[in-house]
C-alpha positions in Angstrom: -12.9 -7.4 14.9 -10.6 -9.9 16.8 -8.8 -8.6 19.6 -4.7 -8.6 20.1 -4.5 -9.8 23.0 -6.9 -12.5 25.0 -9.9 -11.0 25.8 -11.2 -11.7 29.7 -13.6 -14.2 28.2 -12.7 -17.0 25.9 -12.9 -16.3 22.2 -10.5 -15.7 19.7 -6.8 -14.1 19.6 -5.1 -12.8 16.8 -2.1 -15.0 15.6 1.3 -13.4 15.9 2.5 -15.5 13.2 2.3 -13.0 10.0 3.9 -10.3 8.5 3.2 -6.8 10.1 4.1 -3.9 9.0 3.3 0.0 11.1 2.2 2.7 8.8 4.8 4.9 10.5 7.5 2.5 9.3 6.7 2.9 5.6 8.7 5.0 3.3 7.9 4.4 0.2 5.8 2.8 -2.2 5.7 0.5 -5.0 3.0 0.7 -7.9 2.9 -2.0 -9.7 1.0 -2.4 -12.7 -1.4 -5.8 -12.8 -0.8 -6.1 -16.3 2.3 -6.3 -17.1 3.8 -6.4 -13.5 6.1 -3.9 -14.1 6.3 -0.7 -12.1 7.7 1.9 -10.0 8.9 3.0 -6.4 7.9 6.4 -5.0 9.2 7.5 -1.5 5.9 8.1 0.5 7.1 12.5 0.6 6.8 12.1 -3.3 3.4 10.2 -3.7 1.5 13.2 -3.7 3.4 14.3 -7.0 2.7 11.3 -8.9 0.8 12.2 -12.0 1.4 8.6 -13.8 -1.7 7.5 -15.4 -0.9 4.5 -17.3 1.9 2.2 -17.0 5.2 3.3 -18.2 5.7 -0.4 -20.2 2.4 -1.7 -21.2 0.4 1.9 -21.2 -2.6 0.1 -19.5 -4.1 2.7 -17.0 -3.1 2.3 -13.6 -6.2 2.9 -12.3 -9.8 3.4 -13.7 -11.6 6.5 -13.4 -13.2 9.0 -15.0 -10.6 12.1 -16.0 -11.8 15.0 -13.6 -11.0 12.3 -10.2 -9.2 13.6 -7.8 -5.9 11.9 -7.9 -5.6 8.8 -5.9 -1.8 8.7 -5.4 -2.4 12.2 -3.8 -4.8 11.4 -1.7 -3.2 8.5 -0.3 -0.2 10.6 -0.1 -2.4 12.9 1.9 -4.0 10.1 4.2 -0.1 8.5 5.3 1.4 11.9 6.0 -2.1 13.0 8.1 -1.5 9.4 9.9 2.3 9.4 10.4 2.8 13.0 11.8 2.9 12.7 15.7 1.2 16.1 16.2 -2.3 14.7 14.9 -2.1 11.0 14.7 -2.6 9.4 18.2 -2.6 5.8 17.2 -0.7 3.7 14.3 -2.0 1.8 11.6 -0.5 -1.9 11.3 -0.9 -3.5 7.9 -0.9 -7.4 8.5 -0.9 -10.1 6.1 -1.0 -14.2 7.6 1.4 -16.8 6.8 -1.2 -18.5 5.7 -2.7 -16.3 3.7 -4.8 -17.2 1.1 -4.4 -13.5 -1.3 -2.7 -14.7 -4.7 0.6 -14.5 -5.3 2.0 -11.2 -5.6 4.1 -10.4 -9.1 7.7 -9.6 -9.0 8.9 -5.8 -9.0 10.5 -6.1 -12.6 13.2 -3.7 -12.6 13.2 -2.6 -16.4 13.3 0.3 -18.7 10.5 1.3 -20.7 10.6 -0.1 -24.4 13.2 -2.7 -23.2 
C-alpha cells in the first residue's frame, strides 16, 4: 500500500496525476460486453434488478458461472448502496486509474439496437 500523502520518512507518494473517481459519486453503470463491445447503462438504484445474462447483440454470456450463482450485478448492487449510505459507511472508496496506465484500451460504448 502507498500512502496519499508523504509519509514522515522518505518512501514513496501516490501521484495525483490520474483519473479518480469516489464511489459516492457514481450513479450508474455501464456493462459492456468484451465481445462484441456493445452494452448497456444501469443507474446504480437499478443494478440489483439486472437479470441480463448474455449480451443483448452477440448473445455471449456476460459473465461465466454456473446457473444456481447468486447474481453478480445484485450483489454489487448490494456492496455500492451498503458503501454509499452515510448511516453505515464511514469512509469512501476512490477508484483510480494512472495516466500512464498500462490497462488496454477500453472499447467504445456502442450505442446500438439489438439485431441492427
Amino acid at each position: 500500500m502507498v500512502p496519499l500523502t508523504k509519509p514522515e520518512r522518505d518512501g514513496d507518494v501516490v501521484s495525483r496525476k490520474l483519473l479518480g473517481f469516489l464511489l459516492s459519486e457514481v450513479k450508474a453503470v455501464r456493462i459492456i460486453c468484451k465481445n462484441c463491445h456493445c452494452g448497456f447503462e444501469v443507474n446504480t438504484g437499478g443494478l440489483a434488478r439486472v437479470q441480463q445474462k448474455a449480451c443483448s447483440f452477440c448473445k455471449n454470456p456476460l459473465v461465466d458461472q454456473p446457473s444456481d450463482a447468486p447474481n453478480p450485478f445484485s450483489q454489487l448492487a448490494q456492496l455500492i448502496e451498503l458503501l454509499q449510505r452515510s448511516d453505515t459507511a464511514k469512509c469512501d472508496i476512490e477508484f483510480v486509474v494512472p495516466e500512464d496506465s498500462d490497462l488496454p484500451e477500453r472499447a467504445s460504448f456502442a450505442h446500438k439496437k439489438p439485431n441492427e
